[in-house]
C-alpha positions in Angstrom: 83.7 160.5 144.9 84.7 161.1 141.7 86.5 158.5 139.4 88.5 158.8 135.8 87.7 156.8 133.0 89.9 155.9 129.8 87.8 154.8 126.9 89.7 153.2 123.7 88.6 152.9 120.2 90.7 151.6 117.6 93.9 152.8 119.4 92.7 156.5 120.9 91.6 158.0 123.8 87.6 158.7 122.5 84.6 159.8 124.2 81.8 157.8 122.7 77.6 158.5 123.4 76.5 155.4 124.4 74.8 152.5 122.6 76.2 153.4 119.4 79.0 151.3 119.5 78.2 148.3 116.8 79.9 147.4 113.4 78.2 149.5 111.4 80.2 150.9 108.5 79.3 154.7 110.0 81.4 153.7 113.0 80.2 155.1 116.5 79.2 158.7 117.7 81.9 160.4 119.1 81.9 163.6 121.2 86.0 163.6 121.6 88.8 162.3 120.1 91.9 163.0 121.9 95.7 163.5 120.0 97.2 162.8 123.0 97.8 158.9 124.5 96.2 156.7 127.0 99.2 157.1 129.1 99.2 160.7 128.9 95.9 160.5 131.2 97.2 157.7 132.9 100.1 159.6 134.4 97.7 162.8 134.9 95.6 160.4 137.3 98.6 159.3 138.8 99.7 162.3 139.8 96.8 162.9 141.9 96.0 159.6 143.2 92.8 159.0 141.4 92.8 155.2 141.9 89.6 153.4 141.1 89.3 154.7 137.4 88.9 152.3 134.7 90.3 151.7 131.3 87.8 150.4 128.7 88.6 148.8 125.1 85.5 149.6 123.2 86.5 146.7 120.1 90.0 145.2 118.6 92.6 147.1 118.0 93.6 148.6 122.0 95.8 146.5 123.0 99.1 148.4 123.0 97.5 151.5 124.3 95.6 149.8 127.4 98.9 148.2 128.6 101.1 151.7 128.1 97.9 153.1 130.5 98.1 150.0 133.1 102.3 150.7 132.9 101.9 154.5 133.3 99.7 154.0 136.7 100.4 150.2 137.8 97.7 148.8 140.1 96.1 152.0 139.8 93.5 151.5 136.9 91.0 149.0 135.9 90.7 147.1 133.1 87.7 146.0 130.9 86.8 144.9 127.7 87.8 141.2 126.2 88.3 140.4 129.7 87.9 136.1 130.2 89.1 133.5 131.9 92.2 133.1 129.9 93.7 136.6 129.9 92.3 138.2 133.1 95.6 137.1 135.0 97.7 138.8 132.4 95.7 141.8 132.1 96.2 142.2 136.3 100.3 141.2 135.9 100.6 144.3 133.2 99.7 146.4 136.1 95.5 146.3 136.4 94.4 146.6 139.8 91.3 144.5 138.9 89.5 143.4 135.6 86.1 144.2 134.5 84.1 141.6 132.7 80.6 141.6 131.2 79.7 140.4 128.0 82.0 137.4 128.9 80.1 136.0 131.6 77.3 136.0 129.9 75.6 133.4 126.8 72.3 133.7 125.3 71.4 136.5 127.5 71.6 134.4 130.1 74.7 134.4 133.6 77.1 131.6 133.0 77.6 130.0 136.2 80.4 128.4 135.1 82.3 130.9 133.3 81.6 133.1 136.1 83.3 130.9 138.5 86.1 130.0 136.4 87.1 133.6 136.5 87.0 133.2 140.3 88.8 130.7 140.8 91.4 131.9 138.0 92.2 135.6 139.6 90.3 135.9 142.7 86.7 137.2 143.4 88.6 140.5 145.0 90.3 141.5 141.9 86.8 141.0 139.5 84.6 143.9 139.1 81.8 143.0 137.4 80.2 145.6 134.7 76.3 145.6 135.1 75.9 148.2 132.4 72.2 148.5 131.9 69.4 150.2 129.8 65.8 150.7 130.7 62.7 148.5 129.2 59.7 148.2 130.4 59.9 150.6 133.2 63.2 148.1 134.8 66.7 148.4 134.2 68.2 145.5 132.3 72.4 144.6 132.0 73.3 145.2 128.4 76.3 143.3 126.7 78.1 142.9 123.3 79.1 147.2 123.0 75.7 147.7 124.6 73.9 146.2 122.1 72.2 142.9 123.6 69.9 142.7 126.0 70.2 140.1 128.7 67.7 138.6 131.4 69.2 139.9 134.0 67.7 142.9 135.7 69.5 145.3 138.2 67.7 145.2 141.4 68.2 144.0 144.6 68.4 140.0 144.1 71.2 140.5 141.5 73.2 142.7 143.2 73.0 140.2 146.4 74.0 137.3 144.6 76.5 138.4 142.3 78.3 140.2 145.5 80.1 136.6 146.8 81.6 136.3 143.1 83.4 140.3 142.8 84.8 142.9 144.7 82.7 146.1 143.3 80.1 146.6 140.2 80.6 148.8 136.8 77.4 150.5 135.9 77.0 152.7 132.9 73.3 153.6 132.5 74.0 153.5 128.6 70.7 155.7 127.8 72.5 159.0 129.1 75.8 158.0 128.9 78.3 160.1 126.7 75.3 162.9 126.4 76.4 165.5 129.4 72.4 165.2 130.2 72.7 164.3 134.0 72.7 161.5 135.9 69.9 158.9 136.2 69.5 159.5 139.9 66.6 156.6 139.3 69.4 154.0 138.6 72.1 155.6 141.4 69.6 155.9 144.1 68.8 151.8 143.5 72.4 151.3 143.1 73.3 153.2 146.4 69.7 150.9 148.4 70.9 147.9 147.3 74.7 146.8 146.5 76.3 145.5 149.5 79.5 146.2 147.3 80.9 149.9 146.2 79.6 151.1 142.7 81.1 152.9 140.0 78.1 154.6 137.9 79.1 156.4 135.0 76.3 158.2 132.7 75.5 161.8 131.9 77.6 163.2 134.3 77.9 167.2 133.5 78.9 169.0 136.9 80.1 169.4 140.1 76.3 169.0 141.3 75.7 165.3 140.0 79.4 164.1 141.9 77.5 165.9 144.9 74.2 164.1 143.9 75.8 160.8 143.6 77.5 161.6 147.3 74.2 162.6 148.5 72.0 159.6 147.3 74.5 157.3 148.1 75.9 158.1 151.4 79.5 157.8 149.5 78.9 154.2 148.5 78.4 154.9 145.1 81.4 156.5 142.7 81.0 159.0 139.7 82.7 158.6 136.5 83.0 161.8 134.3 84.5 161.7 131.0 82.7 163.7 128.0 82.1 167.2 130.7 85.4 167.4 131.7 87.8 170.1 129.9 90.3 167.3 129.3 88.0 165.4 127.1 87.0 168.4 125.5 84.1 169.3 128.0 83.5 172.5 130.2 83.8 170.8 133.6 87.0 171.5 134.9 88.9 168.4 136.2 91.3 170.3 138.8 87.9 170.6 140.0 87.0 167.2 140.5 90.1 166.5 142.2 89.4 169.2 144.2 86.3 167.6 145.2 87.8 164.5 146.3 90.3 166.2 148.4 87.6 168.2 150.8 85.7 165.3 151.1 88.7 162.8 151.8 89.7 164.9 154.3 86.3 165.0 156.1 
């Protein structure tokens, strides 16, 4: 099924190919920049009952515009990016339906056990989603943290995805090597996804048409979610998103 995405840079709605994210002076690679407001697509997926989709702060400076989002759809969106132990339950009481935390949990490329249960016990394992954003190395799929930059130990295979399950209620996975680049979906990374989490999935990553949300269905028996944002018309792509919603209509009402 298809799921919406809101990704924030420095106050706006952007679209932003991933892994160039960093603090470089030449700022990230953008394929969109939007002049309208997070809440403007916040309402839009309101409207049609696209619950699941997430709102990302890629950096500082997102604040105001992730909490008009989470007041424009309350308990409708979730929420990622400078997520910890100390704001999560704020972030859900300004209308998140769950918070997504990576680079948080993690310290010298290594899980912290205890950070990770601190976040438990703060909020609940049922309103964690847990971003296993990943890039390929040596032929296996590795989280990423820090805007995609950092490289942890932790692969994304079967084991993980078992053990991290009795800590959150679903996973975040952008495969950051196709995403933002409307190349098509790493079916590789979907199709492991789809084997091995005993939790739903959201993948996001090179998403460009209607046959990659029917890919993703395919491969994944429904368990695993599609994210589109760069294809679709309102982020300046040529996939329509009537479409999409379109899509999850027929196959919500099979």
């Amino acid at each position: 099924m298809f799921r919406p995405c809101i990704d924030l840079h420095e106050g706006r709605v952007k679209q932003i190919i991933g892994g160039t994210l960093s603090d470089s002076a030449e700022g990230p690679q953008t394929n969109f920049v939007s002049d309208r407001p997070a809440s403007w697509y916040a309402e839009l997926y309101r409207k049609d009952d696209l619950r699941g989709g997430h709102v990302i702060q890629l950096g500082p400076g997102n604040e105001t515009a992730a909490r008009e989002a989470l007041a424009a759809f309350p308990d409708g969106l979730q929420l990622g990016g400078g997520v910890n132990a100390d704001n999560a339950a704020g972030w859900l009481d300004a209308g998140a339906s769950h918070v997504i935390v990576t680079s948080w949990v993690f310290r010298e490329g290594r899980l912290d056990a205890e950070r990770l249960a601190a976040l438990v016990k703060s909020i609940g394992r049922e309103r964690l989603v847990l971003d296993l954003s990943c890039r390929q190395r040596d032929g296996q799929y590795w989280v990423v943290t820090d805007r995609w930059q950092n490289f942890t130990e932790l692969p994304v295979n079967q084991a993980t995805l078992k053990t991290l399950a009795a800590s959150c209620a679903e996973y975040l996975v952008h495969a950051v090597d196709v995403e933002g680049q409307q190349t098509g979906i790493d079916l590789a990374l979907v199709q492991t996804l789809a084997a091995h989490s005993p939790l739903p999935v959201t993948y996001a990553g090179g998403a460009n048409s209607l046959a990659d949300l029917e890919a993703v269905q395919q491969a994944s028996g429904g368990r695993v979610h599609l994210t589109i944002g760069s294809a679709l018309d309102i982020f300046g792509g040529e996939l329509k998103y009537t479409d999409c919603v379109a899509y999850n209509r027929r196959h919500a009402a099979q």
